[in-house]
N, C-alpha and C positions, 0 to 999 in steps of 0.2 A: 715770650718776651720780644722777638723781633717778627712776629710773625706779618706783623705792618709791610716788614721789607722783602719780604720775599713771594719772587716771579709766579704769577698764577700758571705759567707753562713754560715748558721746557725741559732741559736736562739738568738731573742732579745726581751729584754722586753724597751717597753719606760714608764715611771712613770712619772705620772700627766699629760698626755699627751695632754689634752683638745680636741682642733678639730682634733687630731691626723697629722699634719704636721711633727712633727716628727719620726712618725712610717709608716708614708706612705713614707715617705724620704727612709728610712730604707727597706723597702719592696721593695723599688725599686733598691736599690742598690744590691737587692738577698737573704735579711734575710728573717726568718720565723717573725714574727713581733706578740709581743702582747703589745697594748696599753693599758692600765689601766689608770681610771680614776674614779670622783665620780661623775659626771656629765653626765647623759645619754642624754643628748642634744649636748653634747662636744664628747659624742662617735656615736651620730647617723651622726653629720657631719663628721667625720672622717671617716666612714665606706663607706658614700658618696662621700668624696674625695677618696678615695680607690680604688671605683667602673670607679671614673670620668678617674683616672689617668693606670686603668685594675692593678691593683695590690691586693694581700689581705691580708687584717691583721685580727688578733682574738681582738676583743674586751672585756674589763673587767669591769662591773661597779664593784669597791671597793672602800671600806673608805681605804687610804695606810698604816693607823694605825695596819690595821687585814690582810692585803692583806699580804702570803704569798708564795714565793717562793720554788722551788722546790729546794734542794743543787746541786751544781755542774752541772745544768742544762743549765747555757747562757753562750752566747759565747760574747755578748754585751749587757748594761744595760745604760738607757742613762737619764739623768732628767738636762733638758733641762727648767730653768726658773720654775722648781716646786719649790714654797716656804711653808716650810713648819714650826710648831711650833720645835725648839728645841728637844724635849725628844719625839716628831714623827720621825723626818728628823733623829737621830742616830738610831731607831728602824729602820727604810726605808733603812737604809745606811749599819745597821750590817746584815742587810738579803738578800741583795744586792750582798755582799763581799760574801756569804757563797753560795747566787745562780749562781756566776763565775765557770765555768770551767776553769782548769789552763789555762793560757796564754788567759783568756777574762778581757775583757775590763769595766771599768765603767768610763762613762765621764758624767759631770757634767758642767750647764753654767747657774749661777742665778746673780743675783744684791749684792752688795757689801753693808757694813752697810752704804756709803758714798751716795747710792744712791740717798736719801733722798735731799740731794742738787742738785739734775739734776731734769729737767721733762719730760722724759724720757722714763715714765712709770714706775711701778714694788709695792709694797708693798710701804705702807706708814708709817709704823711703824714697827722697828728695832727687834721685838720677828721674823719677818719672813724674815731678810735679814741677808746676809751671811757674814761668813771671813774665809781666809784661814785656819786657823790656827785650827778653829775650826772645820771645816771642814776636815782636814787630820788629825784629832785627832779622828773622828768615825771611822776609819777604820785600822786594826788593823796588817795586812798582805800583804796588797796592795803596787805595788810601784808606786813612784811618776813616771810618765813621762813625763806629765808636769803639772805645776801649775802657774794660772795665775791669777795676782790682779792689776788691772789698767783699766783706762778710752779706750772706744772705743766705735767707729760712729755707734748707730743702727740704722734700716730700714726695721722694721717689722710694718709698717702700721702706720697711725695714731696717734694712743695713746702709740707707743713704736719707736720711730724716736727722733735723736738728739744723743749730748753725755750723753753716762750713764757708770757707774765704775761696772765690774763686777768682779765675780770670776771666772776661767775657771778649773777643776780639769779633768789629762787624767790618768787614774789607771791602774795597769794591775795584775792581781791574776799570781804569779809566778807556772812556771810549774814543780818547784818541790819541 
């Protein structure tokens, strides 16, 4: 969806990345790529997909509560379907904004609070699904470029296929 907008090089970190799909995505497109994740069986397949697809990424087991960023260090940051409690997700999200280099990106694509009527897949109770609003309220110098709240057809397998209501946030840290 946004792959228009994002850096053919540089640094990326992808957050909660599980089997790391996202970060092999990423690596292939030319970034440096760091997955992080809490799950060392979500980063051994990922490291696998990696290997399968000849790309590399750095792998991180961290809690994302402790896991911290270096400032002004990414050029992209991406949390793709990470759900996380409240007063984590702002902690993850203020140190996110501050590991942007000007003019990088942080996009963001989870389940909306509505999701809970689709089956769809995603969280089943509303402390870990999203809303806009709250969502652009963790960040505090980012601008919007796009922001997105409405139903669309997913097709990631199985237990995540059908319609589901998501939120879609594209950010970008100003370059002055």
């Amino acid at each position: 969806m946004n792959q228009h907008r994002l850096p053919k090089a540089g640094s990326a970190i992808a957050v909660g990345d599980g089997e790391g799909r996202n970060g092999v995505f990423l690596a292939e497109v030319g970034l440096q790529v760091t997955s992080v994740d809490l799950s060392e069986v979500g980063l051994s397949k990922a490291r696998d997909l990696a290997s399968t697809r000849g790309v590399a990424i750095e792998t991180v087991k961290a809690d994302l509560e402790h896991y911290t960023m270096t400032p002004e260090s990414q050029d992209l940051i991406v949390s793709i379907y990470c759900h996380l409690p409240e007063t984590i997700r702002r902690i993850v999200h203020q140190r996110a904004e501050l590991a942007l280099k000007p003019g990088g990106l942080f996009i963001l694509e989870a389940f909306h609070h509505s999701q809970l009527k689709y089956q769809s897949g995603g969280p089943k109770t509303t402390d870990l699904l999203y809303d806009l609003e709250a969502l652009t309220g963790d960040f505090q110098s980012l601008q919007i470029l796009e922001a997105l709240d409405g139903l669309c057809s997913l097709d990631e397998g199985a237990r995540h296929s059908g319609l589901g209501h998501i939120v879609r946030l594209v950010l970008q840290k100003p370059t002055q």
